[in-house]
KEKE-3310 file (N, C-alpha, C; in steps of 0.2 Angstrom, whole numbers, plus 5000, padded with zeros to 4 digits):
npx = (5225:5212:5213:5219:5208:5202:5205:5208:5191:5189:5199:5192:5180:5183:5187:5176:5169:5176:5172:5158:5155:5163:5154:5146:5153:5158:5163:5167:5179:5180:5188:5191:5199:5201:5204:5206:5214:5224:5223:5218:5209:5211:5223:5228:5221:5231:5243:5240:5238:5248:5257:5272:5271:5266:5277:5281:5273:5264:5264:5270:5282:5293:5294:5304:5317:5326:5316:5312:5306:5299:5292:5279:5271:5265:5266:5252:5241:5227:5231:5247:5258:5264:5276:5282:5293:5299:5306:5303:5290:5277:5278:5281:5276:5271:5258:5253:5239:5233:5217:5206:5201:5195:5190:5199:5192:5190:5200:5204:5212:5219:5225:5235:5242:5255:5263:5265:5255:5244:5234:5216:5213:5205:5208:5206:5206:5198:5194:5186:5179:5181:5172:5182:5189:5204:5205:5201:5200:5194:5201:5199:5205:5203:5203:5194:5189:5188:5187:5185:5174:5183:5190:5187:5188:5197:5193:5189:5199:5211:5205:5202:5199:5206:5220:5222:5218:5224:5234:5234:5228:5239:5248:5239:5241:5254:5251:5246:5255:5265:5258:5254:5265:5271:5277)
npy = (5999:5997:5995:5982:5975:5977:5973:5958:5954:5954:5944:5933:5935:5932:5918:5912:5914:5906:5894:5892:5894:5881:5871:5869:5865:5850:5835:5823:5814:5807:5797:5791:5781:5772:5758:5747:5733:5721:5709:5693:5693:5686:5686:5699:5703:5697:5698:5713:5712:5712:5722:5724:5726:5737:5747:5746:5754:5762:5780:5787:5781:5786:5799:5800:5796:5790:5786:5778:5762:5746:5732:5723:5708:5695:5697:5701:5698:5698:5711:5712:5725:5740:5751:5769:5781:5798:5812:5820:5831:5829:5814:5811:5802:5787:5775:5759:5748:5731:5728:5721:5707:5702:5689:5692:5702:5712:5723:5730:5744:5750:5769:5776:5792:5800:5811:5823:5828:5822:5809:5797:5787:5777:5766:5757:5744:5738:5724:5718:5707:5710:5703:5698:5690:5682:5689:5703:5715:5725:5739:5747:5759:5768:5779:5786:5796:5805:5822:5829:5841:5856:5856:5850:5860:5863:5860:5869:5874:5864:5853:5838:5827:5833:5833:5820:5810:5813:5806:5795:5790:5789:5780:5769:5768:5767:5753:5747:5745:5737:5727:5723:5719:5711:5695)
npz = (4570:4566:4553:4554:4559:4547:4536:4541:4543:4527:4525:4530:4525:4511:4514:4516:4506:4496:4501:4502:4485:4484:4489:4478:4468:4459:4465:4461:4449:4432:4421:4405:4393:4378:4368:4353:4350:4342:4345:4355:4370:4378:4378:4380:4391:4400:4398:4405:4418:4424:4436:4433:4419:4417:4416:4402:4396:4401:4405:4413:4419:4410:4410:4421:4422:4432:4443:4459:4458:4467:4471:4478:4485:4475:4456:4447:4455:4466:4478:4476:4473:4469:4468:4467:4468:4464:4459:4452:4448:4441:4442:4457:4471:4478:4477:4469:4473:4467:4466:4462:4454:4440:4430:4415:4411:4419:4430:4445:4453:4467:4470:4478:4481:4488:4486:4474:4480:4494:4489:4485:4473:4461:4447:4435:4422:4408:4397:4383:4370:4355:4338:4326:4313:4318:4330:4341:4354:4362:4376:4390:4399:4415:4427:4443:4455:4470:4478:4492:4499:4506:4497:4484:4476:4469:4457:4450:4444:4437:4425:4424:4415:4405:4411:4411:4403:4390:4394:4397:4385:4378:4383:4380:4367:4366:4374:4362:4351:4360:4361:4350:4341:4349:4350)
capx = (5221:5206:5216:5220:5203:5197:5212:5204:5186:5189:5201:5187:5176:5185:5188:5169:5164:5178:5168:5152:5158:5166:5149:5142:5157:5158:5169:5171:5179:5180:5191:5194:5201:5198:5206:5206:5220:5221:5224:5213:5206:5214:5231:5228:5220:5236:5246:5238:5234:5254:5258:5277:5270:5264:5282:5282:5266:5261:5270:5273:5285:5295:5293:5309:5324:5328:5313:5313:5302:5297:5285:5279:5265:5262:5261:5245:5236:5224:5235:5250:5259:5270:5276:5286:5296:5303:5306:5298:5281:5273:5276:5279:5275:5263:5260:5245:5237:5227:5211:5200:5202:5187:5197:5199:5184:5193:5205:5202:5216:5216:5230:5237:5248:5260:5268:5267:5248:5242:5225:5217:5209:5203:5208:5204:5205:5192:5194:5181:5182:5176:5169:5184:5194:5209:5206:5204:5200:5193:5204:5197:5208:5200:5203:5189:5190:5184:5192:5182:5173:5181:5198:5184:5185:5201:5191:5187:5207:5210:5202:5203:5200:5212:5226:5225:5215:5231:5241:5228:5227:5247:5249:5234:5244:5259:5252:5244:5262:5269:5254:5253:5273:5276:5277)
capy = (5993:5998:5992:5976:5974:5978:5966:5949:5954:5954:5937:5930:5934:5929:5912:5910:5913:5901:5888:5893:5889:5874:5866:5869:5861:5841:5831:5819:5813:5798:5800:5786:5779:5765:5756:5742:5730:5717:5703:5691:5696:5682:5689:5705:5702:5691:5707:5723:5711:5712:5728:5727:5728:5744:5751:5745:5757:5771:5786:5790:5780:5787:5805:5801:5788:5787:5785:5772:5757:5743:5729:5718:5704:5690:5704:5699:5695:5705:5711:5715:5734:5742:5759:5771:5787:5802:5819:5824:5834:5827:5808:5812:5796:5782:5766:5756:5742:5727:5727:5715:5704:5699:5687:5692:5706:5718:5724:5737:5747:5758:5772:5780:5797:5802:5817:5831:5830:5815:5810:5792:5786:5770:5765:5749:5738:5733:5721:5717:5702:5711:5698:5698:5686:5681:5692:5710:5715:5734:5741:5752:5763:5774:5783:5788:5798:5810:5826:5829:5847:5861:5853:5852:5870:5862:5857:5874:5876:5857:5847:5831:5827:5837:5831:5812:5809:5812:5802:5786:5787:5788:5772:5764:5770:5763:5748:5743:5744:5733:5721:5720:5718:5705:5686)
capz = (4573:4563:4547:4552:4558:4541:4533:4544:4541:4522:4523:4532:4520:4503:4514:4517:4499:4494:4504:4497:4480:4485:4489:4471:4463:4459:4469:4459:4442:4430:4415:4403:4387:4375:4361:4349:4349:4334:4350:4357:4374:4387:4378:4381:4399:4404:4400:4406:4425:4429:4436:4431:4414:4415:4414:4393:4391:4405:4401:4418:4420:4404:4415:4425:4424:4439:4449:4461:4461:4470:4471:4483:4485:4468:4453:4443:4460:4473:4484:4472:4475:4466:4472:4462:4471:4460:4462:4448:4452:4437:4443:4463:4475:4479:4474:4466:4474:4463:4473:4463:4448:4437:4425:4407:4412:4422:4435:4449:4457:4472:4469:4485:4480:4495:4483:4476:4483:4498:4486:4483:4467:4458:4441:4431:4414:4407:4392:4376:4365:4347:4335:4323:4313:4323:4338:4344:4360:4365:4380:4392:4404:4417:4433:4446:4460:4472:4481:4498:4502:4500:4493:4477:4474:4464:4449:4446:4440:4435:4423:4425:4409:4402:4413:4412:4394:4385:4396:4397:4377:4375:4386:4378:4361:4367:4373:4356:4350:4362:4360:4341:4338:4352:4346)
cpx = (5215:5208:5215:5214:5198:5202:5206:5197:5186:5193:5193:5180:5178:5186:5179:5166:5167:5174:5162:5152:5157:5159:5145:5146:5157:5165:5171:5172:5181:5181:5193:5193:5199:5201:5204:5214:5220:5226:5219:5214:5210:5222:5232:5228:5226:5243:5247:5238:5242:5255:5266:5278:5269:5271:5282:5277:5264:5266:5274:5278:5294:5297:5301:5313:5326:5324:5314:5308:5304:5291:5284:5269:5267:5260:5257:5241:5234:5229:5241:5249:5265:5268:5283:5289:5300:5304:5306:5293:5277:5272:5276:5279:5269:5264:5251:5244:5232:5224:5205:5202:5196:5191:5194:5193:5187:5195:5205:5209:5215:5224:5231:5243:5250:5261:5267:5258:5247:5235:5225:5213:5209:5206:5207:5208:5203:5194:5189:5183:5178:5176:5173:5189:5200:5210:5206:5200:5201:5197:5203:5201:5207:5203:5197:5192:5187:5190:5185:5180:5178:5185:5194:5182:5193:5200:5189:5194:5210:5206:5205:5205:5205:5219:5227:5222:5219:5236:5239:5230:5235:5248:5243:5238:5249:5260:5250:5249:5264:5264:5256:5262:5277:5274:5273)
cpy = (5992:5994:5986:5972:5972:5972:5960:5948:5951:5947:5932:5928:5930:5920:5908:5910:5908:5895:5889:5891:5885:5868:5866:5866:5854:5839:5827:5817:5808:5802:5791:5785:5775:5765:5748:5738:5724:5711:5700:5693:5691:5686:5696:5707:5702:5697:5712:5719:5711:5721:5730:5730:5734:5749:5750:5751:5761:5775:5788:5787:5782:5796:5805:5796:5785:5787:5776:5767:5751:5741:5725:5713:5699:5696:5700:5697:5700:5704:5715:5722:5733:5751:5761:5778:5791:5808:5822:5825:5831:5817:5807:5804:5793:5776:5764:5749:5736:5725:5723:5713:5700:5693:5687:5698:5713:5717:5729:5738:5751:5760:5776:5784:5799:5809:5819:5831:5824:5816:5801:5793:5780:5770:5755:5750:5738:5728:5718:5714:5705:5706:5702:5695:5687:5686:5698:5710:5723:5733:5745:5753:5769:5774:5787:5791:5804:5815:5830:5838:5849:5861:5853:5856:5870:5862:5863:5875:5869:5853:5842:5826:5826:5835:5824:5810:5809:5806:5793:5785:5788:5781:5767:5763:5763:5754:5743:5740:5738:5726:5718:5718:5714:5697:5684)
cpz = (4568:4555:4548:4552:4550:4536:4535:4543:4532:4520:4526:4526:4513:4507:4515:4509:4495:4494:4501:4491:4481:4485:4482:4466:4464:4461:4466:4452:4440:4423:4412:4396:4382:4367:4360:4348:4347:4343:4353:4367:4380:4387:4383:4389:4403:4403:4402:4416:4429:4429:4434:4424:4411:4412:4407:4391:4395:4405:4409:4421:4415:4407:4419:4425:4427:4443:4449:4461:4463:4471:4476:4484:4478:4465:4449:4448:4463:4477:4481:4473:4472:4467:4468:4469:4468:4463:4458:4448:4447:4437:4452:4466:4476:4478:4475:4466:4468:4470:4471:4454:4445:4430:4420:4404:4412:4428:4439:4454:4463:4471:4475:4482:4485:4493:4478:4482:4488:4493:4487:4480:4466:4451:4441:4422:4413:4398:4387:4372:4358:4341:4328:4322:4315:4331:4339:4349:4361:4372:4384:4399:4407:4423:4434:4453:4464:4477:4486:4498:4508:4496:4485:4474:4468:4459:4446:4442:4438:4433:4422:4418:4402:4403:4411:4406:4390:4386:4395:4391:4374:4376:4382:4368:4362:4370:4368:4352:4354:4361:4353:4338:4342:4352:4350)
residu = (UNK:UNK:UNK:UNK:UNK:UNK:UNK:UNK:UNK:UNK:UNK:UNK:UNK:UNK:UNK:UNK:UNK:UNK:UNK:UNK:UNK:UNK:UNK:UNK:UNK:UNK:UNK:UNK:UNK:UNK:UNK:UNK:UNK:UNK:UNK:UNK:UNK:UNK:UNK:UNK:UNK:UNK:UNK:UNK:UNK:UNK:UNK:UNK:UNK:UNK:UNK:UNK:UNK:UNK:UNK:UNK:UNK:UNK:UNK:UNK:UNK:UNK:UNK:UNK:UNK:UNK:UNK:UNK:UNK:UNK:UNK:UNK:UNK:UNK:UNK:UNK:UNK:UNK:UNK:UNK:UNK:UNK:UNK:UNK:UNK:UNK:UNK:UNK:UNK:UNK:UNK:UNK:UNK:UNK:UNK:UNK:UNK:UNK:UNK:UNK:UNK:UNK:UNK:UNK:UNK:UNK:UNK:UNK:UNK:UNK:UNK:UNK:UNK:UNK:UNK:UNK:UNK:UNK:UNK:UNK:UNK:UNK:UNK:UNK:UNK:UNK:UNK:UNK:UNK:UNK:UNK:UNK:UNK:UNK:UNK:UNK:UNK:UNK:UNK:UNK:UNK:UNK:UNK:UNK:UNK:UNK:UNK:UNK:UNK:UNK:UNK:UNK:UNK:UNK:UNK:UNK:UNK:UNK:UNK:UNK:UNK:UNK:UNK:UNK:UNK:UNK:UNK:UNK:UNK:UNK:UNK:UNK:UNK:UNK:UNK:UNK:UNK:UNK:UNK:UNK:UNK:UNK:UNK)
# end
């Protein structure tokens, strides 16, 4: 009895100094990318504002061949959802609401994951007309979000950064390709 005693005192503790931590770590992150794309700015806008487009250019869909999607609402409008469902832990479930359109400016998401993890997060657009013959157009691709006390004792084992940085600037890769080589 005196063992187990000493056992529960000791998880007790290691979960107290857990939560201790947890309050000195940052809850939230904001990761984003940015490119140059030799196309003028309404173009560019007028293609990144449909969410079916995303499949030509976010890698996460490229992740698994058989995930399911589905859309629903007007895509290029507030309100527009498109919801994905795999059963690959690296794409997992949810679906990405357009929550506000700034036309030709920027576009704001709310992302709802069901799977491998329940989390919500924001991402956006943002679009740049740069002062260059025939047309370029900066591209910014970010994600923001926050993970609630003590859930944000994750960020000590997860950067943020690290995780979605490569994946933004592959899709923002991939979509300068499909922008600059389509008629």
């Amino acid at each position: 009895m005196k063992f187990l005693k000493k056992i529960f005192v000791l998880l007790i503790t290691l979960v107290g100094f857990v939560l201790i931590i947890a309050l000195f770590v940052k809850k939230d992150y904001n990761v984003s990318r940015s490119i140059e794309i030799n196309r003028v700015s309404s173009e560019v806008f007028h293609y990144i504002r449909y969410l079916k487009n995303q499949e030509s250019f976010a890698v996460w869909q490229s992740k698994d061949s058989n995930v399911k999607i589905s859309y629903t609402g007007t895509d290029g409008t507030e309100g527009a959802i498109y919801k994905w469902d795999s059963d690959v832990e690296d794409v997992g479930a949810g679906e990405q609401e357009i929550m506000k359109i700034d036309e030709n400016e920027r576009i704001e998401f709310e992302l709802r994951f069901t799977r491998p993890m329940e989390m919500t997060g924001q991402a956006f657009f943002t679009t740049e007309e740069l002062d260059s013959p025939g047309g370029k157009t900066k591209v910014t691709w970010g994600f923001e979000g926050s993970s609630p006390w003590p859930w944000n004792i994750l960020f000590l084992f997860i950067d943020m950064e690290n995780e979605l940085g490569p994946e933004l600037q592959e899709g923002l890769d991939n979509l300068k390709k499909v922008l600059e080589t389509k008629d």
